[in-house]
N, C-alpha and C positions, 0 to 999 in steps of 0.2 A: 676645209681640208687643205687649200691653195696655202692656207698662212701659214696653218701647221707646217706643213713642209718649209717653209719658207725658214721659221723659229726654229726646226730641228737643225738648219744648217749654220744658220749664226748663232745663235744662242752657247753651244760648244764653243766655238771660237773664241769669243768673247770671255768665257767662262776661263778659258786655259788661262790667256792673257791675263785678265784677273789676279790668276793664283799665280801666274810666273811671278807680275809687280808687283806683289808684296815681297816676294822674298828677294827682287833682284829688280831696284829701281832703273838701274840705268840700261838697262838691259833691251830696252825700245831704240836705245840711239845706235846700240850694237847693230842690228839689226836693220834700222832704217836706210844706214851706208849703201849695202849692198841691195838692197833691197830699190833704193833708187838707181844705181849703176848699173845692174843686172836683171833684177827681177823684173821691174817694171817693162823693159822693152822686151824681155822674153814672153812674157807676159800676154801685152799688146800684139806680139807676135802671132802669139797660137791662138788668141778670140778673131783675129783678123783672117786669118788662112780658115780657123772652123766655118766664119760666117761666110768667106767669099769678099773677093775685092770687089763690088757690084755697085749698078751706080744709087740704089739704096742706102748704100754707106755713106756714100755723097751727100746726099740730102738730107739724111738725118744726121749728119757732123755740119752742116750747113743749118740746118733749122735750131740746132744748140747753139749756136753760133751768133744767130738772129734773140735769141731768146737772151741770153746772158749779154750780149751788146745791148739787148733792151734794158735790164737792168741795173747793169753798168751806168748809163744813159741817166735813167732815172735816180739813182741814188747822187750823183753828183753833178747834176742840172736842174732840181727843183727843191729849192730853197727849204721846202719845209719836210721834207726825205730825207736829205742830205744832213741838217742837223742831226737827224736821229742814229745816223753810223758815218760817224765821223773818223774812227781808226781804219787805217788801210785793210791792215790784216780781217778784222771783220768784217769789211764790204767784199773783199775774195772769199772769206767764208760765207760767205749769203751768199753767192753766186755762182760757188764752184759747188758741184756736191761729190761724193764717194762712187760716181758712176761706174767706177770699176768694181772695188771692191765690196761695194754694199749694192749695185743698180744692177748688176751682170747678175749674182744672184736671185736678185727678187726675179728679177727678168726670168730665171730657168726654172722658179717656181710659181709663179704667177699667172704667167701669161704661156700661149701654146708657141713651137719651138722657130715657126717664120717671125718670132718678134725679136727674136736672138739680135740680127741682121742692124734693125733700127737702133737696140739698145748700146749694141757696140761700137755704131756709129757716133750718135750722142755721146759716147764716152769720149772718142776721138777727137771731136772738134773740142770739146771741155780739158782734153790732157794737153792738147797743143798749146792753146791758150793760155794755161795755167804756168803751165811747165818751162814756157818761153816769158812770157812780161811777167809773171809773178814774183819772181826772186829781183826783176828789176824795181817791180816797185816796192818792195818790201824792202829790198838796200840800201836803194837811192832814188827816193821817194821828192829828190826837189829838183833831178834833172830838170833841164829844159830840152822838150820833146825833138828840136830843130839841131841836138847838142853831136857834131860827132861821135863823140867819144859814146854817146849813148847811143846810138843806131849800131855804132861797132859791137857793144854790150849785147845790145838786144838780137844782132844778124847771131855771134855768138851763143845766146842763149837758144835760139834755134833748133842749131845744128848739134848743139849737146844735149837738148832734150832727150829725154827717155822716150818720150812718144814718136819723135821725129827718126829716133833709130829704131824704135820698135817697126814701124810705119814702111823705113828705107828695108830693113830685112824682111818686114813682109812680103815686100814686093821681089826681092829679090829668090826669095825662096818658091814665090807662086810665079815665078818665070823660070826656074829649075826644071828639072827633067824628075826629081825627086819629091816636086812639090806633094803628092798624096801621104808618102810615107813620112817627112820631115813633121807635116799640119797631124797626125797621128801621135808622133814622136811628142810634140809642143804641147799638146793639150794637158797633158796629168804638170808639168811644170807650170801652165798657166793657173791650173786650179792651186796648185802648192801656193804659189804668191798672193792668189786672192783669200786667203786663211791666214799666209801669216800678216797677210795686212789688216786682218780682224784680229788677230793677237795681239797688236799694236794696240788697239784702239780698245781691248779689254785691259791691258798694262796701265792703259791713260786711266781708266773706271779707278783701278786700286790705288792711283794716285791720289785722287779727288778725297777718297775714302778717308784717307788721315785729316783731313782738315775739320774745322770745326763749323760750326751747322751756320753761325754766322758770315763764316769766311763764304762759305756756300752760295748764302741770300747774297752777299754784293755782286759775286764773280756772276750769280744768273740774273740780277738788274743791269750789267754790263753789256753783256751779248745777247737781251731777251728779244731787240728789234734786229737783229742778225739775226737769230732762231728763228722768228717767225716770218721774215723777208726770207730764209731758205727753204721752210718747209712748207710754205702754204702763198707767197711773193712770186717766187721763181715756178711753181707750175701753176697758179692760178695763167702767167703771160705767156707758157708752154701750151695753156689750153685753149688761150684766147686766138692764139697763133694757129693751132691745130685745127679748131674752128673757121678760120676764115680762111685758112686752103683748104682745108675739106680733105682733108688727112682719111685714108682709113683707119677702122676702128682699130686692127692690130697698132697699127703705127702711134696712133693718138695715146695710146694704151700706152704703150714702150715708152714712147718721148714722154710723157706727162708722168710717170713712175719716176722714169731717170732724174725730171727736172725734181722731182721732190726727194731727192737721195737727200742724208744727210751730210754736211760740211765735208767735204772733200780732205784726208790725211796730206793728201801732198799740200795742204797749206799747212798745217803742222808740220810736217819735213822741211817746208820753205823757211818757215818760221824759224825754224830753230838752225836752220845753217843760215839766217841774216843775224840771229839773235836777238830776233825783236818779236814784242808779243807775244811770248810763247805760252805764256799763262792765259791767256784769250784764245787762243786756237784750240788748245786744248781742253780749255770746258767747251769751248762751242762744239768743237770735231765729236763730245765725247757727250752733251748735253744733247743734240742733235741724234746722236744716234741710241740713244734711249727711245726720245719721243719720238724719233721715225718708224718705231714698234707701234705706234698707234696711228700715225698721221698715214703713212705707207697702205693698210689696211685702208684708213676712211679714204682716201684718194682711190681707191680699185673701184671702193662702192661708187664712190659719184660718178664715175666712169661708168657703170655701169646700169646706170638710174634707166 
């Protein structure tokens, strides 16, 4: 009954998206602009005042944190990993997943409503992260780490985060005198952003759609060790991690859902305002969140063994 629910809410989403991209390709990039300017930190805003600034939050954007460093780690320290996803853009899509707008969902359909708290935590450390070095290394992928001019970039990249402002208004609204009625106010705008960011990623689906069955078979030998480094790589070391703090089961539950999200959109948004690999992020972002209709499910059961 958990998935059904879970399918009646993306399933539509997706489906719109779908039928928008045929008739109106570019119509995802329309959208995307504001969508990261605006939507994302309003966004962040009202999952962060619903759940509570608590130090829960803390620890579950700390344990994502621990998790995606782990894999980071391993994809570009062991020789015979590291061959296997060699393109940037694809070791951020193995890494990052759609915590917000495909993890929050499953999260309010899955699991019971104290897991809210951890999942939007996990989103947090994952949007910072993303939001702030991703667009560095997707531009200027040969920096040297020591380089001024890149530490300026990256303090920069920071502070114009979507997340980082989402995060700063959080805080400033839940030290307001109005904070009950604004976190009321936020919430139907949070959910609007997280539908049309599944719109997005049905718009990607009817792209794929026009190509032919061959173009298909290379683009998913391309990013098939990315697919399965995100959907079964990244919470296999969510649960090994969860294991050996001894996480409660709500929490272990949350975090390990979250890590198995599919390919995070804002690497597709990134992608495509550095201009590089955009054709890889968008089968991954969109190959990903097919199979996370199957992989999503087996992950609850083994959780539940």
């Amino acid at each position: 009954m958990e998935v059904i629910f879970l399918l009646a809410e993306l399933i539509p989403c997706l489906l719109i998206g779908y039928l928008l991209g045929r008739f109106k390709k570019n119509l995802s990039l329309t959208i995307s602009s504001p969508l990261i300017n605006y939507g994302i930190p309003i966004s962040l805003m009202g999952l962060l005042l619903k759940s509570g600034l608590e130090l829960p939050l803390i620890e579950s954007a700390a344990l994502a944190l621990v998790a995606i460093g782990s894999l980071m780690t391993i994809l570009n320290s062991f020789i015979g990993i590291k061959n296997l996803i060699l393109n940037r853009t694809l070791q951020l899509g193995s890494a990052f997943g759609n915590t917000g707008y495909f993890g929050i969902p499953v999260s309010l359909a899955l699991l019971p409503n104290q897991a809210l708290i951890y999942s939007i935590g996990f989103d947090l450390g994952a949007t910072l992260v993303i939001w702030s070095i991703g667009p560095l290394l997707l531009t200027d992928p040969s920096k040297i780490l020591t380089s001024n001019k890149y530490w300026k970039n990256f303090i920069k990249a920071i502070f114009s985060s979507p997340a980082v402002k989402g995060l700063i208004g959080a805080l400033i609204v839940h030290s307001s005198p109005w904070n009950e009625q604004i976190t009321v106010f936020l919430w139907i705008p949070s959910r609007i952003v997280i539908v049309l960011a599944l719109v997005i990623v049905g718009m990607r689906l009817s792209w794929l759609r026009k190509e032919n069955l061959s173009r298909k078979k290379i683009q998913i030998m391309s990013i098939k060790n990315a697919l399965i480094m995100k959907l079964f790589g990244l919470p296999v070391i969510m649960l090994i991690i969860s294991t050996a703090f001894r996480l409660p089961n709500v929490m272990r539950e949350a975090l390990v859902l979250q890590s198995a999200a599919p390919t995070a959109i804002s690497v597709l948004l990134i992608s495509q305002a550095a201009s590089r690999d955009e054709e890889e992020a968008t089968s991954l972002v969109v190959l990903s969140t097919i199979f996370a209709f199957i992989s999503i499910p087996t992950w609850l059961m083994i959780l539940r063994l």
